[in-house]
LOZA-249664 format. One record per residue: residue in one letter; y, z, x of N, C-alpha, C in turn. Coordinates in pm, whole numbers, padded with zeros to 5 digits, always signed. Layout:
! residues N
AYZXYZXYZX/...
This chain:
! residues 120
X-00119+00000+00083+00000+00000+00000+00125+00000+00087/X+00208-00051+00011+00339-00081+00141+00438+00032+00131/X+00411+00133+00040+00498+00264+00071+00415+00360+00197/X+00325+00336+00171+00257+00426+00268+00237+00362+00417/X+00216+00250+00468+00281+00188+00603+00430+00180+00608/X+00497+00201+00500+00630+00225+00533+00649+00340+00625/X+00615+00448+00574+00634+00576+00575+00564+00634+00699/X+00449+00524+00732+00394+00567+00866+00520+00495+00992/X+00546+00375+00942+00611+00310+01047+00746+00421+01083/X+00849+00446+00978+00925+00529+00992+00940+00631+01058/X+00823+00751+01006+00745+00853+01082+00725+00834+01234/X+00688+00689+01251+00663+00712+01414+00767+00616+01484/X+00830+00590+01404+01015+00566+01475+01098+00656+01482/X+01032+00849+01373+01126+00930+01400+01244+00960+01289/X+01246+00871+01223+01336+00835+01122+01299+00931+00966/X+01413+01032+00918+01402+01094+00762+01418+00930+00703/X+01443+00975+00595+01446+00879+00451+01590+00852+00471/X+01667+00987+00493+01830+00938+00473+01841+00879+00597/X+01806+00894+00725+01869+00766+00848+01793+00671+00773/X+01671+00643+00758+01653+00488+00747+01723+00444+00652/X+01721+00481+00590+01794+00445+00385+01970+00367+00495/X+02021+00497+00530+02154+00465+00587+02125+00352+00720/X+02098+00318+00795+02070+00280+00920+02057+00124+00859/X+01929+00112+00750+01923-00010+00731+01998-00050+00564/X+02119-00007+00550+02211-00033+00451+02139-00019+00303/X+02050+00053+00248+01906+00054+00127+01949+00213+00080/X+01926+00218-00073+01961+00313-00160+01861+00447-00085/X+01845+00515-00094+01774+00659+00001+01686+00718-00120/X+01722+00677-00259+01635+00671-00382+01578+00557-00408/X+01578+00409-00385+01468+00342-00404+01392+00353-00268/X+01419+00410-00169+01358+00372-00030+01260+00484-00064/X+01261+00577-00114+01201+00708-00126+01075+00638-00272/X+01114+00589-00383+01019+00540-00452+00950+00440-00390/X+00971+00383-00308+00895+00270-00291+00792+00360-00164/X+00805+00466-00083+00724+00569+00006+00647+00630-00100/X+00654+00652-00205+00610+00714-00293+00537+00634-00399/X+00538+00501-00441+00462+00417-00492+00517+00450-00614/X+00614+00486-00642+00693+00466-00752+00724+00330-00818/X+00761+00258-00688+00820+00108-00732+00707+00052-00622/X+00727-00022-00673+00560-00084-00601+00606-00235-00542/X+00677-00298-00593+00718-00438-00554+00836-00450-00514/X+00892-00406-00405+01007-00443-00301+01082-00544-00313/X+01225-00586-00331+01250-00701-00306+01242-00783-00171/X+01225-00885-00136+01224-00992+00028+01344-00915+00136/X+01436-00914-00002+01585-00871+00120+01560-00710+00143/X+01526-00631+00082+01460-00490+00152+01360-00474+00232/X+01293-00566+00166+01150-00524+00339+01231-00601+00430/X+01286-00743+00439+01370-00711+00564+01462-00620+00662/X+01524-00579+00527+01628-00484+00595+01560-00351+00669/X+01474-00354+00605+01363-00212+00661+01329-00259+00803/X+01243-00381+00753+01184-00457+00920+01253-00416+01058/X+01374-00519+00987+01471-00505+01087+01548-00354+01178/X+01554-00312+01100+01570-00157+01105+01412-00127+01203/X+01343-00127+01136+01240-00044+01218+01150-00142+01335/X+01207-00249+01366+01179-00333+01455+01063-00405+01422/X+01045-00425+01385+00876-00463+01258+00959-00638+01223/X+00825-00662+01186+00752-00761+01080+00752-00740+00939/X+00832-00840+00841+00756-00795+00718+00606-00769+00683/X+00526-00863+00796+00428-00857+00772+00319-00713+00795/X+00415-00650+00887+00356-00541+00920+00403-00413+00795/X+00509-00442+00742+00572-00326+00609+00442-00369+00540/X+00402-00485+00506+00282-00494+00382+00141-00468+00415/X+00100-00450+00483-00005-00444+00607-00119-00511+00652/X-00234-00468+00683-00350-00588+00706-00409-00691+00576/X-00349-00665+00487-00374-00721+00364-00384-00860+00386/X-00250-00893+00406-00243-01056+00394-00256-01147+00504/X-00220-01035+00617-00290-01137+00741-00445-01158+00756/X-00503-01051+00715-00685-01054+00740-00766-01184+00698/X-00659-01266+00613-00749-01423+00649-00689-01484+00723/X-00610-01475+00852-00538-01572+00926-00566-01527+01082/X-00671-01445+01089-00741-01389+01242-00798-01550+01310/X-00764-01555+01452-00846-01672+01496-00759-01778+01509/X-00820-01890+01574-00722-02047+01666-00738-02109+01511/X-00619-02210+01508-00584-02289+01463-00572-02453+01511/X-00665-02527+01464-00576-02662+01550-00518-02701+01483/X-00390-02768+01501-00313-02855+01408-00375-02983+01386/X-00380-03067+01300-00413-03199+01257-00273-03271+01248/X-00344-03387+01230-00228-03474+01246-00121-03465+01141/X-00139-03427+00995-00047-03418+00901+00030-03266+00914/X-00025-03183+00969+00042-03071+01029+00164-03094+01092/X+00098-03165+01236+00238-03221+01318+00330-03308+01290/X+00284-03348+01171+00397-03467+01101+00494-03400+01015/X+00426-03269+00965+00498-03187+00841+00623-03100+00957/X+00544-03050+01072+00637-02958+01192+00727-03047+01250/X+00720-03189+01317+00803-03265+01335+00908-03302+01253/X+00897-03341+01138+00941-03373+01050+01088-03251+00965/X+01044-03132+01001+01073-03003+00976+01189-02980+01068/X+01167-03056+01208+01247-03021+01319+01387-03096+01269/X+01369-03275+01264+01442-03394+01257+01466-03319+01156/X+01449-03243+01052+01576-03205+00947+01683-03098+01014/X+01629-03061+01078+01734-02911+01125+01655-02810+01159/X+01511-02784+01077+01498-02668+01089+01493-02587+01226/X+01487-02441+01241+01494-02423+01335+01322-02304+01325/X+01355-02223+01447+01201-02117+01437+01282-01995+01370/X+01382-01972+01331+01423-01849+01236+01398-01927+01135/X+01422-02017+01102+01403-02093+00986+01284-02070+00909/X+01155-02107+01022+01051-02100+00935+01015-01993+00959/X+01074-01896+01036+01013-01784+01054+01041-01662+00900/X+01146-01672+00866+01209-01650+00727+01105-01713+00658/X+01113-01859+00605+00996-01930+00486+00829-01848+00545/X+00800-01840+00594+00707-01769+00658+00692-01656+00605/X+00806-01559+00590+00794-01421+00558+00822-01430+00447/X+00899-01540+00347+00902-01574+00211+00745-01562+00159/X+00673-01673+00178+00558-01694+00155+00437-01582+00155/X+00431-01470+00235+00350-01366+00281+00404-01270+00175/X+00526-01256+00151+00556-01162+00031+00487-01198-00093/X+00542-01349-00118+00502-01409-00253+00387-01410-00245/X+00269-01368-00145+00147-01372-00197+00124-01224-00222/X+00160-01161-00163+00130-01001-00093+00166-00950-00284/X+00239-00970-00331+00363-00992-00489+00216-01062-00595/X+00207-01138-00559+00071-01193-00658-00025-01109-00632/X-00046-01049-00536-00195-00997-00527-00203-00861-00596/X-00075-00787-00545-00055-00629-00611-00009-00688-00783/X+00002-00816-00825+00067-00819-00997-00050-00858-01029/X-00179-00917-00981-00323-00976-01021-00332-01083-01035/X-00193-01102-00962-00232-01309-00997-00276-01370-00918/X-00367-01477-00914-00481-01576-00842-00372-01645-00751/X-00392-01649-00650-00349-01749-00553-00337-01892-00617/X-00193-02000-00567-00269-02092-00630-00282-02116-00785/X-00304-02026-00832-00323-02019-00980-00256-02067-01094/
C-alpha cells in the first residue's frame, strides 16, 4: 500500500509528517490520510511532490507492485526504435518521458487498487 512505503520512506529520511507535508509544499492532513490509508488514491502531482522531496521515484512511493512485471533485459525491436526516434525528432526529451513514464505507472498502479483490468 502506498501509505505505508510512504511512511517507511519518510521514517528513514528522518522526516515528521509536518516537515514533509511543509518541505514538499502538501496539506500535513491529506499527507497524514494517505500514511494512514484513509485516502487511498493520491493524485500524480503529490506522489511527485513527495518523490521529489524524499529523493525517490514515484515508482518507489507505490512499491514493488507495478514494477514486478518489468524485472529483466529488454531488446528493442524495430518499431520500438522507430516509436523512440521518432519521439526524439518531435522534441521529446528524457524528463519528458521520464514524466509519461511515471504518468503511466500511476494510471496502472490507480486501476489496480480501483479493480480495473488493465487494458480493459
Amino acid at each position: 500500500m502506498v501509505g505505508e512505503r510512504l511512511r517507511e520512506l519518510r521514517q528513514q529520511k528522518g522526516y515528521s509528517i509536518s516537515e514533509l507535508a511543509e518541505l514538499a509544499g502538501v496539506s500535513k492532513s491529506y499527507l497524514s490520510y494517505i500514511e494512514r490509508d484513509v485516502q487511498k488514491n493520491p493524485s500524480l502531482q503529490f506522489l511527485r511532490k513527495i518523490a521529489t522531496t524524499l529523493e525517490t521515484d514515484i515508482e518507489s512511493l507505490l512499491g514493488s507492485s507495478v514494477a514486478a512485471g518489468h524485472q529483466g533485459s529488454i531488446i528493442l525491436d524495430d518499431e520500438w526504435n522507430r516509436l523512440f526516434n521518432k519521439a526524439i525528432e518531435e522534441g521529446m526529451n528524457k524528463d519528458d518521458f521520464k514524466e509519461f513514464r511515471d504518468y503511466l505507472r500511476f494510471k496502472k498502479w490507480q486501476d489496480t487498487k480501483q479493480g480495473k483490468i488493465p487494458g480493459g
